[in-house]
N, C-alpha and C positions, 0 to 999 in steps of 0.2 A: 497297102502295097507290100509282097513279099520279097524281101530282098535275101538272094543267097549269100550274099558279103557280110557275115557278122562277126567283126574283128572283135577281138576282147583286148581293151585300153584299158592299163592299170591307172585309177584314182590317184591323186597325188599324196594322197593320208593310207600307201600302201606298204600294209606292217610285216610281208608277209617274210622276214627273213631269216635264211637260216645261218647255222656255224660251220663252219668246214674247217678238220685241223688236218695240215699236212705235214708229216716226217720230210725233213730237208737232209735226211742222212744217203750222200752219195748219189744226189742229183746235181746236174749243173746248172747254173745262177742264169743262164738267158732261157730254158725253157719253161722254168719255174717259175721265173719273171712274169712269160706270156699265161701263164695258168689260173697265178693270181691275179692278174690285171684285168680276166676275164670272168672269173667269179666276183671282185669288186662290185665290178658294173651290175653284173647279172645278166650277162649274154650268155649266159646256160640255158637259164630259164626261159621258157615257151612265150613265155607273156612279157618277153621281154623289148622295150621301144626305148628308144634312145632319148627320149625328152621329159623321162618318167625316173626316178630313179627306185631299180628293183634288186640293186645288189645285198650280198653280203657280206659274212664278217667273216674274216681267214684268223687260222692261227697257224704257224709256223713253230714246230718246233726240230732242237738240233739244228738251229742257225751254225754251230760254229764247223760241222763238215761237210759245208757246201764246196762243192766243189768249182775253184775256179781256174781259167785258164793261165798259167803262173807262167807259160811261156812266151805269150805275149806281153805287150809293154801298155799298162794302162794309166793313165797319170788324173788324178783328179787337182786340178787347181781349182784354190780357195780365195777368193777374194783378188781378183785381176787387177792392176793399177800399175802404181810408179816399179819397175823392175830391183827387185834390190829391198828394197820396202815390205810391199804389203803382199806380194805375190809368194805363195807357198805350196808348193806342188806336191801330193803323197801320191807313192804308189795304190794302187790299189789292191794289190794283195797284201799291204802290210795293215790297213782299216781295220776297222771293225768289222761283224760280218752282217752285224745288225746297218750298220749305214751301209755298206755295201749293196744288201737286198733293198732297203730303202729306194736307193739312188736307181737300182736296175726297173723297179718298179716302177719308178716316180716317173722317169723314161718314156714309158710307155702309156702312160693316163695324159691329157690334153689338160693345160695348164688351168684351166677352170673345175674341174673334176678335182683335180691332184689333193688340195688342202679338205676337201669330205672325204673321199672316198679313201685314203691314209690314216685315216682317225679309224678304220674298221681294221686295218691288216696289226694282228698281234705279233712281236714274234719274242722269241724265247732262245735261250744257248742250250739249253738243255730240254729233256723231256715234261719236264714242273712249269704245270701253269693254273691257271687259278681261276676257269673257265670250265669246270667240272659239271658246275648249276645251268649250263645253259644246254649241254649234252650234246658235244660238237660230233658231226659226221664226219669219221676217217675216209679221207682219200687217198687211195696207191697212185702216186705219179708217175713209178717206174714204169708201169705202161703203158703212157701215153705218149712215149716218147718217137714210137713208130704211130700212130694215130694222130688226127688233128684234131677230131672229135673227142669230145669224152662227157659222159653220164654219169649222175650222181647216182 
């Protein structure tokens, strides 16, 4: 029987991944958020199914002139409890920018994902990183910021 339905389902021993390094100089922290969260998984790729996992590895560099929203008021509390005590509130423009991009990331991945798919995102303060051997594909994010789609 000829059937004209022939999906292609990636194997679960599926190695096929690549590196993508993005410049974080004078992009803002939630769209860069949704970019990497979508390279992780590997909803780029064609062959991509949701019970498989086909992501890949990011690298970020120039974490430290992300751009964030300094006019708003954003507060991260650490450890919720007895008031007085244990409870310690930072803003979040004074963080680091590495937990920063973390937290905006982590955000957006589903709490079972979060702890794999975090062990692939690199990130770096400056342009030095140590990921030369593996021969990471630059991506410009600047322009996808009027698009939804974007191509490697």
């Amino acid at each position: 029987m000829n059937s004209l339905n022939k999906t292609f389902l990636p194997t679960k021993n599926y190695k096929n991944r690549n590196w993508f390094i993005i410049d974080c100089k004078g992009q803002k922290l939630g769209r860069l958020a949704t970019i990497i969260a979508a390279l992780l998984k590997g909803k780029i790729k064609p062959q991509y199914d949701p019970s498989i996992d086909t992501g890949d590895y990011v690298i970020l560099i120039n974490a430290d002139s992300i751009i964030l929203n300094e006019s708003s008021k954003h507060y991260i509390v650490n450890k919720p409890g007895r008031p007085g005590r244990s409870l310690k509130i930072k803003n979040v423009v004074d963080c680091l920018p590495k937990f920063t991009i973390e937290r905006a990331v982590k955000g957006m991945l589903s709490e079972t994902e979060t702890k794999r798919l975090m062990r692939r995102l690199k990130i770096y303060s400056n342009e030095d990183h140590s990921h030369q051997a593996q021969a990471p594909i630059l991506i410009d994010v600047s322009n996808f910021a009027d698009t939804q789609q974007f191509s490697v």
